[in-house]
C-alpha positions in Angstrom: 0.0 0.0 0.0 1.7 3.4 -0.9 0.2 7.0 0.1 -1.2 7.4 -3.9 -3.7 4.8 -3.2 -5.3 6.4 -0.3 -8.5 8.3 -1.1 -7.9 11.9 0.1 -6.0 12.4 3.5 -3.5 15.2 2.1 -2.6 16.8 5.0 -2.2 13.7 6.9 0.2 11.8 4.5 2.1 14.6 4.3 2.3 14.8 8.6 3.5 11.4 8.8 5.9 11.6 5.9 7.7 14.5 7.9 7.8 12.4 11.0 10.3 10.3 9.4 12.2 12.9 7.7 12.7 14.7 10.9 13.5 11.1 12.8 10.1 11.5 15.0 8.8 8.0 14.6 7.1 7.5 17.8 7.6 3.7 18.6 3.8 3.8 19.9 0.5 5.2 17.3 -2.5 5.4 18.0 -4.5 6.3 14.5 -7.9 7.3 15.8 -11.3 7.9 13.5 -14.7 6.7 12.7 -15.7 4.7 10.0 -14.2 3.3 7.2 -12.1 6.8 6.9 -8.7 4.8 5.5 -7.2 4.7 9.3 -5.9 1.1 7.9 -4.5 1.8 5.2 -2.7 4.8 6.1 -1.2 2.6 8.8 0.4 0.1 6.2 1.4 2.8 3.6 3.0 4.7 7.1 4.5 1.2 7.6 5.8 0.2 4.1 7.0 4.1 3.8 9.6 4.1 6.7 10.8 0.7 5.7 11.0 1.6 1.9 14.9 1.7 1.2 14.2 4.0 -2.4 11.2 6.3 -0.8 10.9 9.6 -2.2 10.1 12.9 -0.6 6.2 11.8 -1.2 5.8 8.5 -0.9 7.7 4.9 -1.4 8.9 3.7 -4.2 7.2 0.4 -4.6 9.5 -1.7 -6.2 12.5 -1.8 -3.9 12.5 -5.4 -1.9 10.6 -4.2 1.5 7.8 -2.7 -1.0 7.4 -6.1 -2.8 7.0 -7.9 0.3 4.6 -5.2 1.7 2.5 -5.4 -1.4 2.0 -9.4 -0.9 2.0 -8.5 2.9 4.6 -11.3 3.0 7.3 -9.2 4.9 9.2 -11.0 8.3 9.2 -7.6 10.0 5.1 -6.5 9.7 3.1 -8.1 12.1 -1.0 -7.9 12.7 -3.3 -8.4 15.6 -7.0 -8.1 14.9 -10.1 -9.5 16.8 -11.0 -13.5 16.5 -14.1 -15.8 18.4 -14.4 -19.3 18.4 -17.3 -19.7 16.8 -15.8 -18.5 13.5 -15.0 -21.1 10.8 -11.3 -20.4 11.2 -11.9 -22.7 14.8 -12.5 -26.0 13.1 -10.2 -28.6 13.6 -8.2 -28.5 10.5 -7.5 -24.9 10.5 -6.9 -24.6 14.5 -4.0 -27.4 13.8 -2.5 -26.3 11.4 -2.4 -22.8 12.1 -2.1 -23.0 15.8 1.1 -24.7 15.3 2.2 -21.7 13.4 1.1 -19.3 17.0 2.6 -21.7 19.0 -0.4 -23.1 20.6 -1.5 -26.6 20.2 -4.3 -28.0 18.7 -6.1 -28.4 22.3 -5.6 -24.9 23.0 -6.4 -22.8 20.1 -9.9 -24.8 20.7 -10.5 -22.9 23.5 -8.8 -19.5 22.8 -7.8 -18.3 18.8 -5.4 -16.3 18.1 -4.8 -14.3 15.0 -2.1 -16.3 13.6 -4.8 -18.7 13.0 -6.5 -16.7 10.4 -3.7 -15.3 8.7 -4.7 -16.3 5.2 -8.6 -14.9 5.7 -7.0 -11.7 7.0 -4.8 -11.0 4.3 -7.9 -12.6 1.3 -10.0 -9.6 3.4 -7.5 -7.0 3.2 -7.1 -7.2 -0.5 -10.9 -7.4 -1.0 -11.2 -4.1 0.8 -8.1 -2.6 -0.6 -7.3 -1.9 3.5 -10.7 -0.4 4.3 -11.9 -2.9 6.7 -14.7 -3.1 8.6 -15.5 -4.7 11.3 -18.9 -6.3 10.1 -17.4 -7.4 6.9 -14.3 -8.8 8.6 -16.9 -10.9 10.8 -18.9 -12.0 7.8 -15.9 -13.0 6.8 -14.6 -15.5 9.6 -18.1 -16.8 10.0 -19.3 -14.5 13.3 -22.6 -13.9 13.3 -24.1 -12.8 17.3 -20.8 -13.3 19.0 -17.9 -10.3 18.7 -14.4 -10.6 17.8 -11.9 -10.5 20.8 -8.6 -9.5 21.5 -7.8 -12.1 24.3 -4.4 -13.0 26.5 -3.1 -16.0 24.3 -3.3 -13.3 21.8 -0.9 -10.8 23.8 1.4 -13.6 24.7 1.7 -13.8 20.9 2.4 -10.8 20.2 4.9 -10.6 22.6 6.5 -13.5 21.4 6.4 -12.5 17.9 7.4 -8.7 18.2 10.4 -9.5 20.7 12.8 -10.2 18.0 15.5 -7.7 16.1 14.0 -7.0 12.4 15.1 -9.3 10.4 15.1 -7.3 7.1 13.9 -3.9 7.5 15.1 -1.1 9.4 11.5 -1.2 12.0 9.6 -4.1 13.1 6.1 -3.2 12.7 3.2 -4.5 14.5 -0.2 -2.9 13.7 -3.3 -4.2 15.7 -6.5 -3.4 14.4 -9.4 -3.0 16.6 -7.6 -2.6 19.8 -10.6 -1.8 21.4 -11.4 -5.7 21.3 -8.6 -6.3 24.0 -9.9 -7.4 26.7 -8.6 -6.7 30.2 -6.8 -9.4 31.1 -4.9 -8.9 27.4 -4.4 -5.2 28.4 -2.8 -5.7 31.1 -0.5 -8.6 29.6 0.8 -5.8 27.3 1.2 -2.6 29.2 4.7 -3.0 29.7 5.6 -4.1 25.9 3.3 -0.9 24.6 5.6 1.6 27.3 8.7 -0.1 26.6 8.6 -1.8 22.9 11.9 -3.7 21.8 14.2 -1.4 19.7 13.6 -0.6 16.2 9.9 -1.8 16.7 6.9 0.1 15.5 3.3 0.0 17.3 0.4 1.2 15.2 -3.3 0.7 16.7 -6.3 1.2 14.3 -9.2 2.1 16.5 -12.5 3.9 16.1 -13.5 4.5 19.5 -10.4 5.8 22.2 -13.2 5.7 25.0 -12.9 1.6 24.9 -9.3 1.9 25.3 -8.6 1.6 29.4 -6.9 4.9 30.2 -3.2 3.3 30.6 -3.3 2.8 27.1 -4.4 5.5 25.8 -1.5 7.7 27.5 1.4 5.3 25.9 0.4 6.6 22.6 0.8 9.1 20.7 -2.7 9.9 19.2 -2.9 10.3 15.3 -6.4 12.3 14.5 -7.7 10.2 11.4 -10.3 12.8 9.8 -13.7 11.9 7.5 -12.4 11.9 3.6 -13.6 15.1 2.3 -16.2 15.4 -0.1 -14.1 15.8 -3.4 -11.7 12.9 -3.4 -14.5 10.7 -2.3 -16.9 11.9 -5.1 -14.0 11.5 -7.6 -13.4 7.8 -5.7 -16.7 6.9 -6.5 -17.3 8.2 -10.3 -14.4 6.2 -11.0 -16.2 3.0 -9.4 -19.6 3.5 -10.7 -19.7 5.4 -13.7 -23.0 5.1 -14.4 -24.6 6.2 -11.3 -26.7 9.1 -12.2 -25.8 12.6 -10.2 -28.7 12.1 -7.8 -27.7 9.1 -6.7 -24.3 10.0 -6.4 -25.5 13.1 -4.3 -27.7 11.2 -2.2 -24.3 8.7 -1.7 -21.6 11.7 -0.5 -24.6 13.0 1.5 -25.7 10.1 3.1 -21.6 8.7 3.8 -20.6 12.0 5.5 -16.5 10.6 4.9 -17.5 7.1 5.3 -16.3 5.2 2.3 -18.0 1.9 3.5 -21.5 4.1 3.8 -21.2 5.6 0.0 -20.1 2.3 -1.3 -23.2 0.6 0.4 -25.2 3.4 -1.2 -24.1 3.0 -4.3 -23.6 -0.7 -4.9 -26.1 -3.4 -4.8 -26.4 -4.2 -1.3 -27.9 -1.2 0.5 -27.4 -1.7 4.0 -28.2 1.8 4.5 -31.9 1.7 3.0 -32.4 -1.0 5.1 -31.3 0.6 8.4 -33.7 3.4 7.2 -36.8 1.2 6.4 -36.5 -0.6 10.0 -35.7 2.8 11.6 -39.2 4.2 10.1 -41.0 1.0 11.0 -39.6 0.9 14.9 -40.7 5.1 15.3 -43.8 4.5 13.5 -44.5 1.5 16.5 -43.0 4.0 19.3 -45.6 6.9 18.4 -48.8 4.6 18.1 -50.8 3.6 20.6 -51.6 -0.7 21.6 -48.8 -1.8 19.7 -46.7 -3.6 22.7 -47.0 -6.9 20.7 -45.9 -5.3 17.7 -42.9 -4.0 19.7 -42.0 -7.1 21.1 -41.9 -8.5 17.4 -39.6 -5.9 16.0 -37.1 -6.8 19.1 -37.1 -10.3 18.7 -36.2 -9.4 14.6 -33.5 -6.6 15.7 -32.4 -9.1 17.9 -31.1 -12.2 15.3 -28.9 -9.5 13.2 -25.9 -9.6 15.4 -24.2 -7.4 17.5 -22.1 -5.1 14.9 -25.4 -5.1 13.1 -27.1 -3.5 15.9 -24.8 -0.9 16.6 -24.8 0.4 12.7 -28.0 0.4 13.2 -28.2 2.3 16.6 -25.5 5.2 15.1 -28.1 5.2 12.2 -30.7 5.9 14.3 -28.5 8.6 15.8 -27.6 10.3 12.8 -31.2 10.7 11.8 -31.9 12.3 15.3 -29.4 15.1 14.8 -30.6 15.5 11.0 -34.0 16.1 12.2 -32.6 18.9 14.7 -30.8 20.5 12.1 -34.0 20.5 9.9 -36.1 22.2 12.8 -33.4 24.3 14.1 -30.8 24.7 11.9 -30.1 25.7 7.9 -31.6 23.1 5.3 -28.3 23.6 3.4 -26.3 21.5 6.5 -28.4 18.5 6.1 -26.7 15.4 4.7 -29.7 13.5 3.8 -30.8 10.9 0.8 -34.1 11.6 -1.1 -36.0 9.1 0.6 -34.3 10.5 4.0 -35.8 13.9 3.3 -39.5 13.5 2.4 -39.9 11.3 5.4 -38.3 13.8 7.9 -40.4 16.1 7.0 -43.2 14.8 8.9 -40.8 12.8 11.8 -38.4 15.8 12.7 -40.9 17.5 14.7 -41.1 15.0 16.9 -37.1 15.5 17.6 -36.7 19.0 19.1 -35.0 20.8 22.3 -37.1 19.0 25.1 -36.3 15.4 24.1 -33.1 15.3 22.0 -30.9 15.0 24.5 -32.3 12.2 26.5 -32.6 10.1 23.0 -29.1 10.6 22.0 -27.8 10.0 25.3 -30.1 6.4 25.4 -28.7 5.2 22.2 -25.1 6.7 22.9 -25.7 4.1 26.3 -27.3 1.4 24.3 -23.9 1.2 21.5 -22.1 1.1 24.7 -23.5 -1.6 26.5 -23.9 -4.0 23.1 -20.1 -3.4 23.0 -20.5 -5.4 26.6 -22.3 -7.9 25.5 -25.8 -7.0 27.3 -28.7 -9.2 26.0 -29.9 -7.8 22.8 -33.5 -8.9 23.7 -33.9 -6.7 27.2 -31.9 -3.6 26.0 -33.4 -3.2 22.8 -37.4 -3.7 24.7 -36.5 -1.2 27.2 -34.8 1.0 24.3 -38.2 0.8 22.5 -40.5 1.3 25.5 -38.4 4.8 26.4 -38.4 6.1 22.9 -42.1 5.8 23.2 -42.4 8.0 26.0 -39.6 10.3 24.9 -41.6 10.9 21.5 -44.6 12.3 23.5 -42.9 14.7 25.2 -44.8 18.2 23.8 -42.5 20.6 22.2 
């Protein structure tokens, strides 16, 4: 991956170019934004770009011996640590064998707790898919998880450790970069809180993370934070045009408008799986039960339906729901010019926004803020999203 690839992100290529021209490679990174914003594969072409041995004053050169092996992610010095369950088809016997042996765990083990090594080969097939804007749905999808969540567990930390302890072999950094940090869990955390403070020489640490507030606060103050922003509106139009020339301008409008920076969002949009249409028609169905009167059992039907889509599911669909609370308060109180909404979005707020407005916003978004939270723990999908419903219900009534 080199910097030309990477949709948009000027001014942040050119930041972490200067880090190494000025010999300020922090040997701990935290790259920190929402979305599918290319935090990933900013990480890599960061990566490739200090070991590049030809790199230019703009990017790496791509043909030396370090960018070859980058490009088939084959390279002894880059290492990756990204969430894994057991109840992904990577844990069946075969793979957990063969690949465990490669972790250093045996066959017995890795049964009980996987380890990334042991899906090396779907990791890297997913990377190239993506072109290193993964996701963590997709990535899931991938490895077979459905309701359970990936996990970033202590075997896992005793591997990297293991692994990352080692002088470079080839290049001039060792490069570990763990995506989805926020999947540690604490036991994990703590297992590595002395490697992230004091890293063996020449050894790079990149984490990929979209929320910081997941990250225990000794973590957080061993890196040094690398703001990730959305991609701005022109190279991800130009992006897109490319990809789907024959999307007509309203479509393609609706897509920037609807993705806000999200390249994941406008690729949805655009392509023929619209994840986001559907998180709109289920959103409309749930506030259309909230607001009307006797319809408990109805309720209780659209939980048990929300409640088979899996976790990561349920959280897109939550910050949906979120993002069409602050569009309606920016229809009632702000300028129509700042809404980011689709057509479909925008004929149906018409009539829902009112019922969003300075008396009840902030105890919805604060609800749903809790609700991502607590599906990030694991609460029963069934109870939180019954009480979710049943407060929404009372919040909508509240008289403006």
């Amino acid at each position: 991956m080199q910097f030309k690839d990477i949709i948009g992100q000027e001014e942040i290529k050119k930041s972490l170019i200067e880090t190494v021209h000025n010999g300020r490679v922090s040997h701990a990174q935290l790259f920190l934004g929402k979305g599918v914003n290319g935090k990933m594969a900013l990480a890599v072409a960061y990566a490739q770009y200090i070991n590049c041995s030809e790199r230019t004053t703009t990017d790496s050169c791509g043909i030396c011996s370090s960018c070859v092996k980058y490009k088939a992610m084959s390279h002894p010095d880059l290492f990756f640590s990204f969430p894994v369950n057991k109840s992904s088809k990577g844990s069946k016997d075969e793979a957990a064998d063969k690949k465990g042996k490669e972790g250093g765990v045996s066959k017995s083990a890795s049964s009980k707790e996987l380890i990334s090594t042991m899906f090396y080969k779907d990791w890297l097939e997913y990377l190239n898919q993506c072109n290193y804007y993964p996701n963590l749905q997709s990535w899931y999808k991938k490895i077979g998880l459905t309701t359970q969540q990936g996990i970033i567990n202590v075997k896992e930390a005793r591997r990297i450790i293991q692994d990352v302890s080692f002088k470079p072999v080839e290049a001039a950094y060792k490069v570990l970069i763990m995506w989805q940090p926020e999947k540690m869990n604490l036991s994990a955390a703590n297992v590595l809180l002395k490697f992230f403070e004091e890293p063996p020489s020449n050894t790079l640490i990149i984490m990929v993370a979209d929320e910081k507030e997941q990250l225990l606060q000794t973590i957080q103050s061993r890196f040094q934070l690398i703001a990730i922003p959305k991609i701005n509106d022109k190279p991800l139009i130009e992006y897109l045009r490319q990809k789907y020339p024959k999307a007509d301008d309203e479509k393609m409008y609706s897509a920037i408008a609807l993705a806000n920076g999200d390249l994941l969002k406008a690729d949805s949009f655009l392509g023929e799986g619209d994840q986001l249409k559907e998180h709109f028609l289920l959103f409309q169905s749930w506030m259309r039960l909230c607001v009307k009167k006797g319809s408990l059992e109805e309720i209780k039907n659209f939980v048990e339906k929300i409640a088979r889509i899996g976790r990561e599911n349920q959280k897109d669909f939550l910050n949906y729901s979120l993002r069409v609370f602050r569009e309606s308060l920016m229809m009632n109180y702000g300028h129509p010019c700042l809404n980011r909404l689709t057509v479909y979005e925008n004929q149906w707020l018409l009539r829902f926004s009112p019922f969003i407005h300075i008396n009840n916003s902030v105890s919805l978004i604060e609800k749903f803020d809790q609700a991502i939270f607590e599906i990030g723990r694991n609460a029963s999908a069934s109870v939180l999203f019954m009480k979710l419903s049943l407060d929404v219900s009372m919040l909508l009534k509240i008289p403006r």
